[in-house]
Structures are given as structure tokens and as C-alpha cells.
N, C-alpha and C positions, 0 to 999 in steps of 0.2 A: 386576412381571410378568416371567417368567422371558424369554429371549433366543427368539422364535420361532425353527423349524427352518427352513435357507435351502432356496429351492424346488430339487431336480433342474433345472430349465429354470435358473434363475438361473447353476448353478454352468458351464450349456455356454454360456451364455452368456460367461461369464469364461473360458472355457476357449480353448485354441490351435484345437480341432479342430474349429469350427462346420461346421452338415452337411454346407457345400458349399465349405468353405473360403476364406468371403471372410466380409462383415460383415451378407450378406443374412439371417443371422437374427436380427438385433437391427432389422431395417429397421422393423416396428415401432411403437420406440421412438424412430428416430431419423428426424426429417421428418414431413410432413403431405401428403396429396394430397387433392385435391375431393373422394373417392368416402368414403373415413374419416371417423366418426362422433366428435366430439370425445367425452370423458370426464371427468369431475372427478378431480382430484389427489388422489393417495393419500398419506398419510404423515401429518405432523405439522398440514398448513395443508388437508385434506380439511375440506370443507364451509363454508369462510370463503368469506364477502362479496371482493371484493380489497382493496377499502380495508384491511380487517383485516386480509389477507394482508401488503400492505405495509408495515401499522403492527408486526405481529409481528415482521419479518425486519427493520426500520429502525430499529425505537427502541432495542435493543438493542446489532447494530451504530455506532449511530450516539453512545453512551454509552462504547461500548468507544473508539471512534476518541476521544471526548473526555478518555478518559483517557490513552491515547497520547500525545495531541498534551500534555496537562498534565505528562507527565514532559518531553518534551522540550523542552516551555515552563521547566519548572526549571533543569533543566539548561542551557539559554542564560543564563538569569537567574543561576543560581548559578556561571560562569563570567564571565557580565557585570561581577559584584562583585567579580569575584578582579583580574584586570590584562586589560589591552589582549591580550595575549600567550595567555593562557588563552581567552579569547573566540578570538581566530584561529583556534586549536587547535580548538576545539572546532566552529567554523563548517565547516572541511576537515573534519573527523574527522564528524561529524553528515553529512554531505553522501556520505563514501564509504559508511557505515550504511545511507542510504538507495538505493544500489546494491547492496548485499549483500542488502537486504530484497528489495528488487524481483527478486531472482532467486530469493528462495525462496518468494513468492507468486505469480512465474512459474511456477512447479511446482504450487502451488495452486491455481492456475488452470484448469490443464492437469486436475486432478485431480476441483475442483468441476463441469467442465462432467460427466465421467463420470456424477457420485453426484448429483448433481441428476437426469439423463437417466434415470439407475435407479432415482430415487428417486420420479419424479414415472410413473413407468411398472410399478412395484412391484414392480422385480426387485432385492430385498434382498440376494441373492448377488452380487449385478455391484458394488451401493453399496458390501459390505466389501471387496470385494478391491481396491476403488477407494482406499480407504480405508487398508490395505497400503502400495501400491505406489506411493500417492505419500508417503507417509510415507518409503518407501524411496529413493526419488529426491531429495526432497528434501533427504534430510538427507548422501548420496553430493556430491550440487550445492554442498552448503551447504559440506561438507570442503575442496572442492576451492578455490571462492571464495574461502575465508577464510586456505588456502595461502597464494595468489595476491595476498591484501591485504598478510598480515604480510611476503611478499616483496619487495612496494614501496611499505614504508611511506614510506620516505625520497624516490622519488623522486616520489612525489603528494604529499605536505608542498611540497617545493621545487619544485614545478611549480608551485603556489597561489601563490607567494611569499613563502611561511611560511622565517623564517631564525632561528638562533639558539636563545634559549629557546623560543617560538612553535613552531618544527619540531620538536624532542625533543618537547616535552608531543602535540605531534600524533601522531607515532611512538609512544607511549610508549597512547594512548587507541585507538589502531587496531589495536596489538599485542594490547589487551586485548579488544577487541571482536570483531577478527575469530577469535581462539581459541576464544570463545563461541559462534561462530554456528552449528555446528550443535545447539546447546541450541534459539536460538530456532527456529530449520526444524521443528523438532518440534512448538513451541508457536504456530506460525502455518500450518504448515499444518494443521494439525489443526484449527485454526481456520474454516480456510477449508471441510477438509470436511463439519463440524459445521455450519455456515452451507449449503454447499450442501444439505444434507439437509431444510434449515428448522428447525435448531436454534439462533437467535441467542440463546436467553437463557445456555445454561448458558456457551454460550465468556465474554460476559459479566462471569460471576460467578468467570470461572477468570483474567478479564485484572483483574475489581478489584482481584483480591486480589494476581496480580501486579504489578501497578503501585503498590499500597502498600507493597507491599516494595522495590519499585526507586527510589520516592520517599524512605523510609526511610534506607536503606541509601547512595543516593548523597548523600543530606545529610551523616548521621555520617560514611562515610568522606571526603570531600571539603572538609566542614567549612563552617561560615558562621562569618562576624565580626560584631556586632553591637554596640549602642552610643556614645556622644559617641568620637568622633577625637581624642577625646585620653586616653580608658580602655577601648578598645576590648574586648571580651570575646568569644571563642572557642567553638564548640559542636565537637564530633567531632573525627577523628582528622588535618582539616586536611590530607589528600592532596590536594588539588586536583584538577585535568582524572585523573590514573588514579583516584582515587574514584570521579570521577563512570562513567568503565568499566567500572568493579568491581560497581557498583550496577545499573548497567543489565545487565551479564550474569546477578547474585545473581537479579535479577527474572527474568529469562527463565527460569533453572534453576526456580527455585519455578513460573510458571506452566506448564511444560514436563513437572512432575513432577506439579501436579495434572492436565491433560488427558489426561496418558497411562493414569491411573488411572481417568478416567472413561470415558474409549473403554473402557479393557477391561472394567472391571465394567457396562458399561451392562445394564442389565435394563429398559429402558421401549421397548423397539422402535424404538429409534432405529438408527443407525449404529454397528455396534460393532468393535475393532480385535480379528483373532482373529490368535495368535501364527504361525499357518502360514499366513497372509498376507502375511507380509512378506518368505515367500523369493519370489525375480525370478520372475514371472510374464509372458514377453515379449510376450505379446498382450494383455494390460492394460496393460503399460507402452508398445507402440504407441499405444494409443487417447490415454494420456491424453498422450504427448508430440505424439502427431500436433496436439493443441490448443496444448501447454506450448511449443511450439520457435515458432512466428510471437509468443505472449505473449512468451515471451525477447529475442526479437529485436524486439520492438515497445520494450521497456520498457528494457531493455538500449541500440538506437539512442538511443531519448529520452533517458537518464539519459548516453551519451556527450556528445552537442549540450551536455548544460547542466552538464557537467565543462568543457568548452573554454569555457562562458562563465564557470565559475568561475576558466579560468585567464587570459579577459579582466580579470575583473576585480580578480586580483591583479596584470595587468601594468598596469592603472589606478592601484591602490594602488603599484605600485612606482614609475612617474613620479612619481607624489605624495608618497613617499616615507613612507607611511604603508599599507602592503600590511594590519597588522594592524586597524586601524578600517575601510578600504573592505570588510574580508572581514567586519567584524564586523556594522557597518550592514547589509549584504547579508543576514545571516542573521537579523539581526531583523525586516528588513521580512518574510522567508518565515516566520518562529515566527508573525507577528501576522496573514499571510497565511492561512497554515492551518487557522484556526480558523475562518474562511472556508466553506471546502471539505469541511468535518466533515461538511455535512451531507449533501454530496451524495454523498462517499462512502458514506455510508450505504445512500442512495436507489441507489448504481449495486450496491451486495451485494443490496439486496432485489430491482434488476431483472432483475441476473444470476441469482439462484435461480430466479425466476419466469418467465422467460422460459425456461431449461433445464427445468423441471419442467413448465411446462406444452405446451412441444413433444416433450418423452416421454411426455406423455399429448396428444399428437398434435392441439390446439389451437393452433393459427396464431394465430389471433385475440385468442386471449384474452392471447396472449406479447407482440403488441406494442401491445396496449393496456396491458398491465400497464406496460412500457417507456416509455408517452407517461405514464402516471399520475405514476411515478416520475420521470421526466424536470421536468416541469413542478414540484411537489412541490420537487425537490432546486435546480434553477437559480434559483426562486423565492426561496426563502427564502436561498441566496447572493446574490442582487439586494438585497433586505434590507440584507444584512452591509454588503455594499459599498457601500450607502450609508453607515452607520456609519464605517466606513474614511475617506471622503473627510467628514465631518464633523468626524471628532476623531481625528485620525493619532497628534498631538503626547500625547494622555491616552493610548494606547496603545503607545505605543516609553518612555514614564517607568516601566511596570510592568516593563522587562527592563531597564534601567538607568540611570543618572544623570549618564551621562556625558556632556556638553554636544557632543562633536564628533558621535558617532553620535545623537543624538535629532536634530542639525540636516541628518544627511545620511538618517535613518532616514526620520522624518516623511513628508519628499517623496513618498518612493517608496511607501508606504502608503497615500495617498488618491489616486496615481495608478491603482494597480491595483484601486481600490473600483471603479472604471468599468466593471471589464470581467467582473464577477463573475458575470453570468448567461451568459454566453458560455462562460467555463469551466465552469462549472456544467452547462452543457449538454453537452459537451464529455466531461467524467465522468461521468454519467448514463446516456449514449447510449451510452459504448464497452465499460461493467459489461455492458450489457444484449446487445449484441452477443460480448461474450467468452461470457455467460452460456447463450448462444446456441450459441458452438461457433465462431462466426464471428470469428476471431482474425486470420488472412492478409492481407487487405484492408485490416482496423483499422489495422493494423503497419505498414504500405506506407502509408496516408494520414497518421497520426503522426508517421513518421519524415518524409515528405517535410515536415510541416508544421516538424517540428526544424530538418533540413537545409537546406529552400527558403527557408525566410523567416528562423526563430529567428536560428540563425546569423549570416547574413548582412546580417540588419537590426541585430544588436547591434556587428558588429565596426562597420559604417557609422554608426552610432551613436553607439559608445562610442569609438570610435580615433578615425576618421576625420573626424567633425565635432567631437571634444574633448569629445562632450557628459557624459562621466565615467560614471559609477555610473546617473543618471537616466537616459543615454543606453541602458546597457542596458535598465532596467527601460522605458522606451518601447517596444523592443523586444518584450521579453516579451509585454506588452499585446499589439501591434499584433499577432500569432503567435494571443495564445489567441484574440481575438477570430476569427481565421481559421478557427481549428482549431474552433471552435463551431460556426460554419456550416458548415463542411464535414462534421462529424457529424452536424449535423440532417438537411443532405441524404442522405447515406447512409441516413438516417433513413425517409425517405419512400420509397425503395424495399422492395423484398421480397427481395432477395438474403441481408442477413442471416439470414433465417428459415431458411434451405433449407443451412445447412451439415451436414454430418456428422461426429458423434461414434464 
């Protein structure tokens, strides 16, 4: 079906010069009062049941994140094999990635509450220009970030307490990553506004096939050794930790290069990217940072808080005189943790579209019932895992490596956190749906303080000052999400969420 004509009303809407010069004419679309007649959702999830709604927008999501999380499950694994020093590397260098992510799905954020709001209200001109302009933003963000990474590479290695060969291979995988990133800001936000639209299948099928590649590629270049120890035999070109960067950027280029092909040829009445969208349009790009700057700064504080516990806990490893295993252990308990949380992230994309789309079609009600659906759904089947977790820690820390000090310091800390899995669950769930919402300021301020009040301050007490080492952090942690769960459900039970503006 050829690309429908965007409506006249749509494109003033995107425009600087609405009638009266403020945001009263998208009012709308954005909010709900008593007197407003709700409407069924237009777009791709018009006429669905919600269960179906949710099943659409989850399973999809929720397969993508599974491949995600299996490259960077590789990747731990295939540096776990290599030395002590290679794992360190890779533990810091995986850790600063996922700050560089976080701020360009801060932009996504920012961008999906937009094209939901347009999407679920059926103004097709507001979704592409949404569509534009954070493409543009994020990939501006993304330059500047990944400046700023390759600039100190050296003193975030040696701040971890990565020294020697350990620090160069860190250097050497940050250098290579963060030069890529804005490849991936193309191929994640796009993502995200392919998902806001109610599009989870094709991003999907654009992350399969990039994560084949990236699984690919960081094998051959990185190399495995396999065989008796004493005829060992070699596959690939044996780069070690820079393979494994080269591989995860080859992938992002590849999924990077189909999404941008599919936005633009889209012909099925979806979301599509039109080339004279992408010059700066300032009053799009207000709306969508007026969301993206408390997202930034919610996800940005958090990802700081647990930088400084990363650098507790290579001042743990440095008394111990073994900085590269406590960094490593650390990062295996969070690869087997992960898998964890797959699904709730899933359930917080679906709440986030759903509650965005259904309060631009001016339903209250049905936004945070969709949110409790999803909620319960996503912490549930975390409760689940974490039982798994605390059952058999020890068969899951042998699948990323065989090295007898990290399984005995990994294990521990794997069936301590099975405990706490519906709380964060909840925790993730509830904050999708509030972003989803529009409702980002609040979120940001109760996150961070749950960082700064508790995280922080319970792990240094913890992990310093009672000796209790690496466990003592991860008790920590624990005792933080379980907080930070509750404190999102209550937020939960009010109506303030609902009443934000996009």
C-alpha cells in the first residue's frame, strides 16, 4: 500500500506556529478530562482485545532483548575463556556500553513518547517528524558521548582498578566502541520509534539478523580455542577483547543499515522516515527533549551511583589483590542476572506504547489498566526466574566459565538476588509505563534518590566498612531494588502519572 498523504492538521501540528502559540492545539491528544469520550486506538493494534495488544508489543520485544542479552552473554563467555585480564577488560568496557546505550535510548524515549501520542491519536504527520528529529538528536548525543568515552578511556580503566595488560585491552575495546556508537543510535532509536508506533515485529527481525552478525563476526575475529590442553586447536583471527568490539560494532552497522531502509521504503502505513525530516525542526525537538532531558537525567544519575559501586568494587579487588576476578565475578552474576529481567523489559515496551497511545486517544483508564496488566505479567514471571537463581546459581556461573575462583565468588551472589526478582520486576514494569506516559520528572527524582539514598550508601557500609567484600555489595543492591519496587507501585496507585504533557 502506497505511503498515505500526511494530514494538513498533522503537519501544524508539528509545526513552530500553532494557532495560539503554546501546545493548546494538540490538547487533544495530550491528557484526558471527565467530559472526553474515550476512543479505540488507531494504527497497527486498532481493534485488539489488550491481552493481544500486549502479546503483540511483548513477544516480539521480549525475543529482541533475548538476543541482546545472548550476544553479551557470548561475549563474557568468550572473554571468560581467554585470561583473568580479558574478562576485566571486558567487565569495565560492557559496563561503560551500557552508559553510552542509556543515553541514546534516553533520546528514544524522549522521542517514543511523541509517536505513540501521534500515533495512538492519528496524527501521522507529528509520528514522522517524530520520527526525524529524534533520529537527529540521537545520533548528535551519540557523537558527542562517544568523544567523551574515547577521551577517558585510560582514566575509567584505572579508576576500576584495571592495570597493566587488563587496562590497554579495556582501552583498546572502548576505543572501538565508542567510535561506533553513533551507528548504533540509528539502529536503537529507530527501534524504539518503530515500537512506539506498535511496530515490535519488524525491529525484531532487523535485531535477528543483526545479532547474527555480531555473534559471527565477534567469534571469527576474537577467536576461540578448543580441544584437550595439550593439542589445543584455534578457530578465527584470535584478536581477543578488540574482536570482540569490532564484532559488536560490524553488528550494529548491519542492523543500522537495514532499519534505515525500512523506515524509508515503508509502504504499509506505518511510521516512515521522510528525508526533509531530519533538518532541526525546534518545536519537535522541544517536545521530544521536554521528555528525553528528566529520561537522561534519571538513567544517566542511576548509571553514575553504580559506576562508583563499580569503582567500590575494584577498590575490594585491589585489597585483595585480585581487582581482575572481583571485577569478573561481578559481571557474571549481572550476564546471569539479566536474563532475569528480559522479560519485564519487554512488558515495560509494551506498557510504555500502550499507555502513550491510549492517552492520545484520550483513555485514562484503559492506559493504566494496560500498565497493571503488564506489570503483574512482567514481575511474575521474574519471581519465576528467581526462584531458578536461588536454586542452582552454581549450573549457571559453569555456562560463562570454568574458572574455580569466580564460580565460588559468582554463585553467592546469584541466588542472593533470585530473592528480589519481583520487586525489580515491578520496579521496570511501572517506570516503561510511566515514561510511556510522558511522566519522566518524578520517575528521575525517585530513582536517583533510590541510587543515592540507599544504593550507595548501603554498599559502601557494606562492602568497606563491615569487610563484607563483593557479597556485601550485592546485599546492597538487593536491599535498593526491593525499595525501589515499592516505591514504584506506590507511585503506581496514584493518578499523577496519567496527567503528564507531551
Amino acid at each position: 500500500m502506497p505511503d498515505l498523504p500526511e494530514k494538513p492538521q498533522d503537519d501544524a501540528i508539528a509545526s513552530d506556529g500553532a494557532a495560539d502559540g503554546s501546545d493548546a492545539s494538540v490538547g487533544a491528544v495530550v491528557g484526558a478530562s471527565e467530559g472526553h469520550t474515550p476512543k479505540g486506538l488507531s494504527g497497527r493494534l486498532a481493534g485488539m482485545p489488550l491481552g493481544r495488544q500486549v502479546f503483540v508489543l511483548a513477544v516480539w520485544p521480549f525475543l529482541q532483548q533475548l538476543l541482546s542479552w545472548s550476544v553479551s552473554f557470548v561475549d563474557t563467555a568468550v572473554a571468560g575463556h581467554l585470561t583473568g585480564e580479558a574478562l576485566g577488560a571486558i567487565a569495565v568496557g560492557g559496563y561503560v556500553n551500557w552508559f553510552m546505550g542509556l543515553m541514546v535510548m534516553g533520546i528514544g524515549a524522549g522521542g517514543a513518547a511523541l509517536i505513540a501520542r501521534a500515533v495512538g491519536g492519528g496524527h501521522k504527520g507529528l509520528a514522522n517528524a517524530g520520527v526525524g528529529q529524534t533520529l537527529l538528536l540521537g545520533t548528535i548525543a551519540s557523537g558527542v558521548v562517544g568523544l567523551v568515552v574515547i577521551a577517558m578511556a585510560h582514566p575509567i580503566g584505572w579508576a576500576t582498578g584495571l592495570r597493566g595488560e587488563a587496562l590497554w585491552l579495556c582501552k583498546q575495546y572502548l576505543w572501538i566502541t565508542a567510535a561506533g556508537l553513533p551507528v548504533a543510535a540509528v539502529l536503537y532509536v529507530s527501534v524504539s520509534c518503530m515500537t512506539a508506533a506498535g511496530d515490535t515485529r519488524s525491529p525484531f527481525f532487523i535485531m535477528l539478523g543483526m545479532n547474527i552478525v555480531n555473534l559471527g563476526a565477534t567469534l571469527f575475529l576474537a577467536g576461540i580455542t578448543y580441544g584437550p590442553a595439550d593439542d589445543p586447536k584455534t578457530f578465527g583471527l584470535m584478536l581477543g577483547v578488540p574482536g570482540i568490539g569490532l564484532g559488536t560494532v560490524i553488528g550494529w552497522g548491519t542492523g543500522a543499515i537495514a532499519i534505515t531502509i525500512l523506515l524509508l521504503k515503508n509502504r504499509n502505513g506505518g511510521i516512515r522516515l521522510h528525508p526533509h525530516r531530519l533538518r532541526p525542526h525546534w518545536h519537535t525537538i522541544q517536545r521530544i527533549w521536554r521528555v528525553a532531558y528528566p529520561n537522561l537525567l534519571d538513567r544517566g544519575g542511576h548509571w553514575v551511583g553504580n559506576w562508583i559501586i563499580i569503582m567500590i568494587v575494584g577498590e575490594i579487588g585491589r585489597r585483595a589483590l585480585q581487582a581482575d576476578t572481583i571485577q569478573g565475578a561481578h559481571i557474571i552474576a549481572i550476564r546471569i542476572e539479566a536474563i532475569s529481567f528480559l522479560p519485564a523489559l519487554a512488558f515495560a515496551a509494551a506498557a510504555a506504547t500502550l499507555t502513550g497511545q491510549y492517552l492520545g486517544a484520550n483513555d485514562p483508564r484503559m492506559a493504566r489498566r494496560a500498565a497493571r496488566f503488564c506489570w503483574f505479567l512482567g514481575a511474575g514471571i521474574m519471581f519465576v526466574l528467581g526462584l531458578i537463581f536461588v536454586a542452582i546459581p552454581e549450573v549457571l556461573v559453569r555456562s560463562l566459565t570454568p574458572i574455580p575462583e569466580l564460580l565460588e565468588l559468582a554463585a553467592p551472589l546469584v541466588r542472593l538476588c533470585g530473592f528480589v526478582q519481583f520487586f525489580f520486576g515491578s520496579a521496570l514494569v511501572l517506570q516503561g509505563a510511566m515514561r510511556g506516559a510522558g511522566d519522566t520528572r518524578i520517575p528521575a527524582i525517585l530513582s536517583n534518590t533510590m541510587t543515592w539514598g540507599f544504593r550507595l550508601p548501603l554498599a559502601a557500609f557494606f562492602g568497606l566498612y563491615l569487610g563484607w567484600g563483593l557479597y556485601g555489595i550485592w546485599v546492597a543492591l538487593c536491599t535498593e531494588l526491593t525499595v525501589r519496587g515499592l516505591v514504584f507501585i506506590t507511585r503506581y496507585q496514584g493518578t499523577g502519572w496519567l496527567k503528564a504533557k507531551v
